[in-house]
N, C-alpha and C positions, 0 to 999 in steps of 0.2 A: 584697303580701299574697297569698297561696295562700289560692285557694277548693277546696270540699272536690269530691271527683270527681262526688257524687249531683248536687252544684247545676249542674255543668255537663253533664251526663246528661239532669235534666231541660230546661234550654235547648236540649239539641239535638234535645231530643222538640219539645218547644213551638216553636221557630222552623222546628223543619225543617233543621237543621244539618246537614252532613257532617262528618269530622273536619278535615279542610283547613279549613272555615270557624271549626272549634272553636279550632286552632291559630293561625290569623290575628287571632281576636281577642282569644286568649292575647299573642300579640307586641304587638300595637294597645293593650295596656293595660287592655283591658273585663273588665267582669267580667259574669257571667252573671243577675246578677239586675238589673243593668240592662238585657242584651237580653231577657229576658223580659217587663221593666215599657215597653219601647217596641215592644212588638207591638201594630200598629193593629187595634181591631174592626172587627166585621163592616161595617155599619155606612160606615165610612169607603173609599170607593170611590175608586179612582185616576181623575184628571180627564183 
């Protein structure tokens, strides 16, 4: 399934993506609103 160019536009605003990461996770299978819906908040602090 092709996602539309905006939605991965905006994941690469939201994640902090470059196009290399955009493209890897084009090949990987994801789609973009699943990396947007597992971006940790603030909140959650690495241990």
């Amino acid at each position: 399934m092709a996602y539309k160019p905006e939605l991965w536009a905006e994941a690469k605003k939201k994640c902090r993506l470059n196009e290399e990461d955009i493209r890897m996770a084009k090949e990987m299978g994801l789609n973009p609103k699943s990396l947007i819906k597992n971006i940790p908040s603030p909140k959650e602090q690495w241990k």
